[in-house]
Biopython code that builds the backbone (N, CA, C, O; Angstrom):
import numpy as np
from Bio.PDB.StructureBuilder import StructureBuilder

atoms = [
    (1, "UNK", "N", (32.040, 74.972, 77.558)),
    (1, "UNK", "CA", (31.693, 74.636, 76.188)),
    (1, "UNK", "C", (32.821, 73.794, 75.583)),
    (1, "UNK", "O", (33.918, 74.338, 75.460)),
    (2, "UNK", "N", (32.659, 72.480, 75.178)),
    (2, "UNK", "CA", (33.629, 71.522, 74.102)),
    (2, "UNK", "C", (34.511, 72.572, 73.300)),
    (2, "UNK", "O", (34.328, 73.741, 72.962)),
    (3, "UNK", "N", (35.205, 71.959, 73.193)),
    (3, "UNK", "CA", (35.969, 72.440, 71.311)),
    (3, "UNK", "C", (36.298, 70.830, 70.484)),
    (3, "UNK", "O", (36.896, 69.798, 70.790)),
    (4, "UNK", "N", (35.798, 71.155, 69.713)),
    (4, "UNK", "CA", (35.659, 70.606, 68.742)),
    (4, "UNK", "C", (37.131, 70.563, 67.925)),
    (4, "UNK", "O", (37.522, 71.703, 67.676)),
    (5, "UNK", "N", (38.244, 69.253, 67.341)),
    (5, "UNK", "CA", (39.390, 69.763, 66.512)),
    (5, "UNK", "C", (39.277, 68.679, 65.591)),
    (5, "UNK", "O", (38.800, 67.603, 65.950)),
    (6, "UNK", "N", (39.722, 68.906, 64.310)),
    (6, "UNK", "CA", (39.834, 67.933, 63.578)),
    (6, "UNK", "C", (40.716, 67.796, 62.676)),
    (6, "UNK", "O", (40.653, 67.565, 61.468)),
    (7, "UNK", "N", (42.222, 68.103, 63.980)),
    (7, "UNK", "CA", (43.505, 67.264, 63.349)),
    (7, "UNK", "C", (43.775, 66.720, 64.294)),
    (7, "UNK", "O", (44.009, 67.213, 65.398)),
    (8, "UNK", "N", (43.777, 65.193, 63.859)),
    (8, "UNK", "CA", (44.147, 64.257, 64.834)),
    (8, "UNK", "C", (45.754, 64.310, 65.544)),
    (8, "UNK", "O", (45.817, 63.656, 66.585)),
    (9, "UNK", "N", (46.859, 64.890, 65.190)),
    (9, "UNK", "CA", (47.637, 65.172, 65.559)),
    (9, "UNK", "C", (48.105, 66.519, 66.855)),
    (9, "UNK", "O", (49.092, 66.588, 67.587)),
    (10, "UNK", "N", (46.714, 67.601, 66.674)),
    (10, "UNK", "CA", (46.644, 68.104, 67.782)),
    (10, "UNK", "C", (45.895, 67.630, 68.804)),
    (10, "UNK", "O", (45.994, 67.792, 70.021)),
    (11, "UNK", "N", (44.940, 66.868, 67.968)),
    (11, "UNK", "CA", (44.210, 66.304, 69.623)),
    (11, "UNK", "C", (45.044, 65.149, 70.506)),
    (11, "UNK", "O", (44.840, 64.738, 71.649)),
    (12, "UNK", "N", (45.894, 64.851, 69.685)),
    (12, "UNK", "CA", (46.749, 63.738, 70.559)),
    (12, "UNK", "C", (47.902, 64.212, 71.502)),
    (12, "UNK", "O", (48.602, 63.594, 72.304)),
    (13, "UNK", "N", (47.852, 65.604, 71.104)),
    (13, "UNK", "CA", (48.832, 66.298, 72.083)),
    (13, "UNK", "C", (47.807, 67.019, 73.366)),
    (13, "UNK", "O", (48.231, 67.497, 74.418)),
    (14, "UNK", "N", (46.349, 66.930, 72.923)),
    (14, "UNK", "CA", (45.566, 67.239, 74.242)),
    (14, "UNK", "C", (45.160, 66.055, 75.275)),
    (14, "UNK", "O", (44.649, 66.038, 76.395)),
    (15, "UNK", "N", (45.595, 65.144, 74.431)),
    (15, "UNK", "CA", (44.761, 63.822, 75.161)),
    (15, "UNK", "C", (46.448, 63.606, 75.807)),
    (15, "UNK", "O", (46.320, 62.852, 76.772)),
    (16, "UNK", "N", (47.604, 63.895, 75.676)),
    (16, "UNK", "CA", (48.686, 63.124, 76.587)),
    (16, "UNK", "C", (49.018, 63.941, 77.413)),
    (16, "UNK", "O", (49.990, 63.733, 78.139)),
    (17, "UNK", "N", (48.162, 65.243, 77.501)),
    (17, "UNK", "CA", (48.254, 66.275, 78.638)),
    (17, "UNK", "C", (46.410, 65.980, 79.221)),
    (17, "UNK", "O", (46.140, 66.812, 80.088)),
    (18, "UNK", "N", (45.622, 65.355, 79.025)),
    (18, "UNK", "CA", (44.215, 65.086, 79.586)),
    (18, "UNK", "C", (44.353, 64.704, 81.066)),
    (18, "UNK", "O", (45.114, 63.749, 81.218)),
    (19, "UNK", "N", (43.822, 65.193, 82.201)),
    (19, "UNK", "CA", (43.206, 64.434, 83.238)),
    (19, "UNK", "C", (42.294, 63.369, 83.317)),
    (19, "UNK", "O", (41.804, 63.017, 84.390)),
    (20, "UNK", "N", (41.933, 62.613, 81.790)),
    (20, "UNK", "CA", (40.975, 61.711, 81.405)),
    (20, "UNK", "C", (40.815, 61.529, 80.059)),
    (20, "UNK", "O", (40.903, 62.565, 79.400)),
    (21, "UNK", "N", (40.569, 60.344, 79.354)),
    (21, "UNK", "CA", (39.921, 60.819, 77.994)),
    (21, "UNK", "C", (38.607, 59.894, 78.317)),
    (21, "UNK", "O", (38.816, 58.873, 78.973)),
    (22, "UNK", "N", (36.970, 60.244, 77.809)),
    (22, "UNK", "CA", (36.104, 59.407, 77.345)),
    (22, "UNK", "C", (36.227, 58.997, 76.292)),
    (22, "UNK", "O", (37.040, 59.613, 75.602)),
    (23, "UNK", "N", (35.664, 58.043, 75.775)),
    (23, "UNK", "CA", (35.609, 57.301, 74.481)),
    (23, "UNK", "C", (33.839, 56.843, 74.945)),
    (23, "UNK", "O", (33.303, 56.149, 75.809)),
    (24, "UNK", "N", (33.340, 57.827, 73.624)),
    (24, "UNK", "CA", (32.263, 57.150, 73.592)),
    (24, "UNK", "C", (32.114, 56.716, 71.915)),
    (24, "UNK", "O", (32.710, 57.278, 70.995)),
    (25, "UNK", "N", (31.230, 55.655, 71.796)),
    (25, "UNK", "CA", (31.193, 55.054, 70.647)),
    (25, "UNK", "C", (29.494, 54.872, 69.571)),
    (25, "UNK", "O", (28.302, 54.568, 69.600)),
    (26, "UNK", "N", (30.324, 55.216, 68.968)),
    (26, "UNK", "CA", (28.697, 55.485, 68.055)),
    (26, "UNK", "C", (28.647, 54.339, 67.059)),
    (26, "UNK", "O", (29.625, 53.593, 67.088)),
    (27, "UNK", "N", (27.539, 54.017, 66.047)),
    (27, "UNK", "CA", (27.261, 53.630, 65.131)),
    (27, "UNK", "C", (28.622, 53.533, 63.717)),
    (27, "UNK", "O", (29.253, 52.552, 63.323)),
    (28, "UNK", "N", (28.666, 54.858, 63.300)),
    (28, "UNK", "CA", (29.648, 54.908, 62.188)),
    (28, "UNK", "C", (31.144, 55.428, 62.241)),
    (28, "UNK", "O", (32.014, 55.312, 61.378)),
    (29, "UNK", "N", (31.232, 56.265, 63.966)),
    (29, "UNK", "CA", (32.457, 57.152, 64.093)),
    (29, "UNK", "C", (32.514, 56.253, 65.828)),
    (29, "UNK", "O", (31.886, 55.342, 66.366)),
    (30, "UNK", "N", (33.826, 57.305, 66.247)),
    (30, "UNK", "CA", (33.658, 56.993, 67.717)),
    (30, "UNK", "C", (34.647, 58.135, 68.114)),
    (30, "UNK", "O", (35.784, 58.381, 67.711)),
    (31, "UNK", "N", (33.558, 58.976, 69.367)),
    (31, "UNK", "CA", (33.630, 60.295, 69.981)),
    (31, "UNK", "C", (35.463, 60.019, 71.025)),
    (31, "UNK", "O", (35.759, 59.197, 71.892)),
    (32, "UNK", "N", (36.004, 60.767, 70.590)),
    (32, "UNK", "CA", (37.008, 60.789, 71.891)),
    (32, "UNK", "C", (37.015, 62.094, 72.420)),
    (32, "UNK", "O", (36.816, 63.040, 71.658)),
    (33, "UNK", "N", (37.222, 62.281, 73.657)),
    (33, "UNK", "CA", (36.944, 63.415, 74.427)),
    (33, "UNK", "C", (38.013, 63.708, 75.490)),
    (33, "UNK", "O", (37.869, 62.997, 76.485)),
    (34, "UNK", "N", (39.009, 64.531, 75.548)),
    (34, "UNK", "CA", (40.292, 64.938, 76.404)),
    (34, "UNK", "C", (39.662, 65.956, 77.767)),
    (34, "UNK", "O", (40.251, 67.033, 77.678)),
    (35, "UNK", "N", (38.952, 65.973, 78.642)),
    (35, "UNK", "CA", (39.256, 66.758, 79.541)),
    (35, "UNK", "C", (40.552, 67.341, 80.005)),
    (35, "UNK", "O", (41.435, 66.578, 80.397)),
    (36, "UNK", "N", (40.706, 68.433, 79.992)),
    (36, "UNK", "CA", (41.949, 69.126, 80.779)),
    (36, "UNK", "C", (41.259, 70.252, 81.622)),
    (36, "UNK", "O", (40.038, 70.329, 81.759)),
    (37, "UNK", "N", (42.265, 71.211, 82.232)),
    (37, "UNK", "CA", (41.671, 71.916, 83.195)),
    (37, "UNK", "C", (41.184, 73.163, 83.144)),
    (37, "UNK", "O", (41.036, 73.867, 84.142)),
    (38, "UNK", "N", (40.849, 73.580, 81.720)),
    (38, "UNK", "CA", (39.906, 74.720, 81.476)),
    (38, "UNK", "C", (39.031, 74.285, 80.004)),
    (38, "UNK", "O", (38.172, 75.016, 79.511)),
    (39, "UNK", "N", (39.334, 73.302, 79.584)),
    (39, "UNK", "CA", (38.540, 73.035, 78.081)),
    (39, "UNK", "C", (38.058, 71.089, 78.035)),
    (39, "UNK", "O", (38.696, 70.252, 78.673)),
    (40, "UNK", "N", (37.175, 70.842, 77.392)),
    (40, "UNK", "CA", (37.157, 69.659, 77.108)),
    (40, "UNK", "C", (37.404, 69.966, 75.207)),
    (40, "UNK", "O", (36.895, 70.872, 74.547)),
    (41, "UNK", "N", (38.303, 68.910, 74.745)),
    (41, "UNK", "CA", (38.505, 68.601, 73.248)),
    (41, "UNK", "C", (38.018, 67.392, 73.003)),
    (41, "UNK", "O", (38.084, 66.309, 73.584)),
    (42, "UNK", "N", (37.534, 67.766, 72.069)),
    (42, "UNK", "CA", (36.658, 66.464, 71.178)),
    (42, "UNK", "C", (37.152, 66.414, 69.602)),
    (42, "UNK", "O", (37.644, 67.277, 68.875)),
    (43, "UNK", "N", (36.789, 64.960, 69.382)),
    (43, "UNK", "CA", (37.484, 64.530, 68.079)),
    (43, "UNK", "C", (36.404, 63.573, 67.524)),
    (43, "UNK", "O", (35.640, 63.134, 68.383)),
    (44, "UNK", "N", (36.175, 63.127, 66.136)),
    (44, "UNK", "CA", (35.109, 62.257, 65.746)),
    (44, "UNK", "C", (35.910, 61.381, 65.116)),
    (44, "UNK", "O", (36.457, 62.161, 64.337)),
    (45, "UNK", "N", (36.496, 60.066, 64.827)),
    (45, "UNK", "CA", (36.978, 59.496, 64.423)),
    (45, "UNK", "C", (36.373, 58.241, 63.461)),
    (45, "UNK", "O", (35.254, 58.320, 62.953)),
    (46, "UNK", "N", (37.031, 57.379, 63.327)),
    (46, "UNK", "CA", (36.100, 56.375, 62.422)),
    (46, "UNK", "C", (37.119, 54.893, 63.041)),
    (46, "UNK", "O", (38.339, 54.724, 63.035)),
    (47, "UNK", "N", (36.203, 54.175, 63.439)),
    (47, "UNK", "CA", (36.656, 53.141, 64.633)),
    (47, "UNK", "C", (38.003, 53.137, 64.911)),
    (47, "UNK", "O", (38.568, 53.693, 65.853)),
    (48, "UNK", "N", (38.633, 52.259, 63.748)),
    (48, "UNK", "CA", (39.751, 51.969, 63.178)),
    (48, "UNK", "C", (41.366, 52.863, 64.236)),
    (48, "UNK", "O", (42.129, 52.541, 65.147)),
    (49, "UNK", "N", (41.085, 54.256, 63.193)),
    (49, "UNK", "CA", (41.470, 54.934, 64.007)),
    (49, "UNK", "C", (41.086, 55.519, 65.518)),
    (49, "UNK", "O", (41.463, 56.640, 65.860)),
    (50, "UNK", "N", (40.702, 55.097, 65.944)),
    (50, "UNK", "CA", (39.904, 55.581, 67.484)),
    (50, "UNK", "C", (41.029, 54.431, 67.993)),
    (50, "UNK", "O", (42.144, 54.873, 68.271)),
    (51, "UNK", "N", (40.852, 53.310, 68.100)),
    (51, "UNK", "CA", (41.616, 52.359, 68.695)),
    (51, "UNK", "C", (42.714, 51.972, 68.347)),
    (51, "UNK", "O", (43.193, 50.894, 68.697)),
    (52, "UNK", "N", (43.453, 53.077, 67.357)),
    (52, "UNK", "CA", (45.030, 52.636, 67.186)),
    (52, "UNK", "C", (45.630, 54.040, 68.473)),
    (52, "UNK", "O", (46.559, 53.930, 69.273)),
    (53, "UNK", "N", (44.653, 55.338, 68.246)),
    (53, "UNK", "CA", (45.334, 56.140, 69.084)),
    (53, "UNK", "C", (45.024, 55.775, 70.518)),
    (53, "UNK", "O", (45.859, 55.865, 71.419)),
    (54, "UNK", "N", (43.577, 55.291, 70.709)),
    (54, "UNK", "CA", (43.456, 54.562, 73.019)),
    (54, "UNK", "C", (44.340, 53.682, 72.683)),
    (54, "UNK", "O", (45.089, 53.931, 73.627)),
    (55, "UNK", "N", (45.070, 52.571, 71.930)),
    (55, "UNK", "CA", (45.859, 52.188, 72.292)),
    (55, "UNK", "C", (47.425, 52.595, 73.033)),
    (55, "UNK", "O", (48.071, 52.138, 73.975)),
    (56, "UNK", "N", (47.680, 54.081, 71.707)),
    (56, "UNK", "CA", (48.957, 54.634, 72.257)),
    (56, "UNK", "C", (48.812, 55.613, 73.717)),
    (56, "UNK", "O", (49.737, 56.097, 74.370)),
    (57, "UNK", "N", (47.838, 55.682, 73.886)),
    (57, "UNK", "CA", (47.180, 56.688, 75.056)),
    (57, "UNK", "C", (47.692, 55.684, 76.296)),
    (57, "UNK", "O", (48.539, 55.998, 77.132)),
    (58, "UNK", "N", (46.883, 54.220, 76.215)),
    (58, "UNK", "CA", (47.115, 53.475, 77.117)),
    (58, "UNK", "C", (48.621, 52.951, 77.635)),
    (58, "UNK", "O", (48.790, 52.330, 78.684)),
    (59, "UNK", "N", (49.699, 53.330, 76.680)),
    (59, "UNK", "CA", (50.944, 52.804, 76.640)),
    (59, "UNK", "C", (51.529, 53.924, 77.306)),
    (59, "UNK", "O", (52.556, 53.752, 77.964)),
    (60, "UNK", "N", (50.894, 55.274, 77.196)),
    (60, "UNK", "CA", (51.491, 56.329, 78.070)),
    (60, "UNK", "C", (50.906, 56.581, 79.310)),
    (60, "UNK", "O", (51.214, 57.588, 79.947)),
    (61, "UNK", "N", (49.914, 55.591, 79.808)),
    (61, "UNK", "CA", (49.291, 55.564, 80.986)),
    (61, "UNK", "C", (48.198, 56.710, 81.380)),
    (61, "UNK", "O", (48.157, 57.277, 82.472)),
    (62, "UNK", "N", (47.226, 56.966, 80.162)),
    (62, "UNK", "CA", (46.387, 57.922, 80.619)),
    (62, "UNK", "C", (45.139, 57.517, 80.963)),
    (62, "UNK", "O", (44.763, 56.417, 80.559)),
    (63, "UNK", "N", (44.664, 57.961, 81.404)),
    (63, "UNK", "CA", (43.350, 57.319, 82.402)),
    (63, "UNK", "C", (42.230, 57.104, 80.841)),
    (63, "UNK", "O", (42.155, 57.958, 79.958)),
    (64, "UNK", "N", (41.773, 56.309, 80.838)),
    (64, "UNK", "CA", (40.571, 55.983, 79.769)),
    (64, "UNK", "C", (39.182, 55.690, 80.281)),
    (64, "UNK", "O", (39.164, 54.682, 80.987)),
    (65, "UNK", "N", (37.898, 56.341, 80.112)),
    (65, "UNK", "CA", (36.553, 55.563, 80.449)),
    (65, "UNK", "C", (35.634, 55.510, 79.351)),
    (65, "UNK", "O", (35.286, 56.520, 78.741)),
    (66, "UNK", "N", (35.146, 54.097, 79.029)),
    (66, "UNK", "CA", (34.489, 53.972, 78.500)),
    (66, "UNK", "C", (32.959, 54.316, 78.734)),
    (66, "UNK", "O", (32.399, 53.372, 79.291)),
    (67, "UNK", "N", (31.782, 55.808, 78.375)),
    (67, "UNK", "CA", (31.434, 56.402, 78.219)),
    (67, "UNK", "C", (29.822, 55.728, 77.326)),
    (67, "UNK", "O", (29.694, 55.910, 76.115)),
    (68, "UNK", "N", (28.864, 55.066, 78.053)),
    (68, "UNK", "CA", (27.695, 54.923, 76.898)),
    (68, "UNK", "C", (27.184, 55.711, 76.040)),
    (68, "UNK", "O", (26.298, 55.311, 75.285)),
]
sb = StructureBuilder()
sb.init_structure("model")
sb.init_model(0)
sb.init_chain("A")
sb.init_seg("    ")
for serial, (resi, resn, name, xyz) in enumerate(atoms, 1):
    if name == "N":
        sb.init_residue(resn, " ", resi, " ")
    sb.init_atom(name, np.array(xyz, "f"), 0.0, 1.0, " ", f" {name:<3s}", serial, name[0])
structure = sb.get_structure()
């Protein structure tokens, strides 16, 4: 079962410990999703911010897939 968080400051400490993040992208928000090795965390963001944090994700070399 997901968990759901909505402080972006803890989910960024799940996503630089993730075996993956998805990024899937919606209409008005865009889904980011941290797999690790007993939970998936999810976050709802609003574009903007979605792509300032995959950016810092990508600078720490974590695996990213873009997710339809």
């Amino acid at each position: 079962m997901p968990r759901e968080v909505f402080l972006v400051e803890l989910w960024k400490k799940y996503g630089e410990r993730a075996e993956e993040i998805r990024v899937k992208r919606h209409g008005e928000f865009v889904k980011l999703k941290a797999r690790l090795s007993k939970y998936l965390y999810t976050i709802r963001l609003p574009p903007e911010k979605a792509e300032q944090i995959i950016s810092e994700l990508k600078a720490k070399n974590v695996k990213i897939l873009e997710v339809d």
